[in-house]
Residue, then its C-alpha position, 0 to 999 in steps of 0.5 A: x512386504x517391508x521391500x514392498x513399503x521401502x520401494x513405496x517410500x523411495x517412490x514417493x521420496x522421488x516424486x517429491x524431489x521431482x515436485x522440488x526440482x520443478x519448483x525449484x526450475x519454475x522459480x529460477x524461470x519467472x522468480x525474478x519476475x515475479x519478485x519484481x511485481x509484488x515489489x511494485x504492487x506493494x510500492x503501488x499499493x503503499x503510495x496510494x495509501x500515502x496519497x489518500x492520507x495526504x488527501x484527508x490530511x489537507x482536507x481536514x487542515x482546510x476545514x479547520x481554516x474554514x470553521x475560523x473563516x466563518x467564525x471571524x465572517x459571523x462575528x463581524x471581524x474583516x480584518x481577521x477574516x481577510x487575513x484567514x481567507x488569504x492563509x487559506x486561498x494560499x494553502x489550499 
């Protein structure tokens, strides 16, 4: 019986050297390519993140600028509302 389960054993140890050398035989095939694409997914991924936080960002910068506008036009100031609106019509 002790041959029986050492058989088994090395059984198994060579089907998981087979699984290993199949993995191992699929990564050096699609390895380079599949490296390549989590890169650029994660580039992507990354400067989309980048670009909305820059989008907010303004957003909110314009905003700021546009509550002074609206100040300056409620307490009657032309000069500084002309000077904010310019700021703002040349930033954003």
């Amino acid at each position: 019986q002790s041959e029986n389960l050492s058989f088994m054993a090395s059984h198994l140890d060579l089907e998981e050297q087979e699984q290993l050398d199949q993995l191992k035989a699929f990564w050096k095939t699609w390895g380079n390519l599949i490296t390549w694409a989590l890169t650029i997914a994660l580039a992507a991924y990354a400067g989309w993140n980048g670009w909305n936080w820059y989008q907010r960002d303004q957003a909110s910068k314009a905003a700021a600028m546009y509550d002074e506008l609206d100040r300056a036009v409620q307490a009657g100031d032309a000069e500084k509302a002309g000077r904010v609106f310019g700021d703002l019509k040349e930033r954003y």
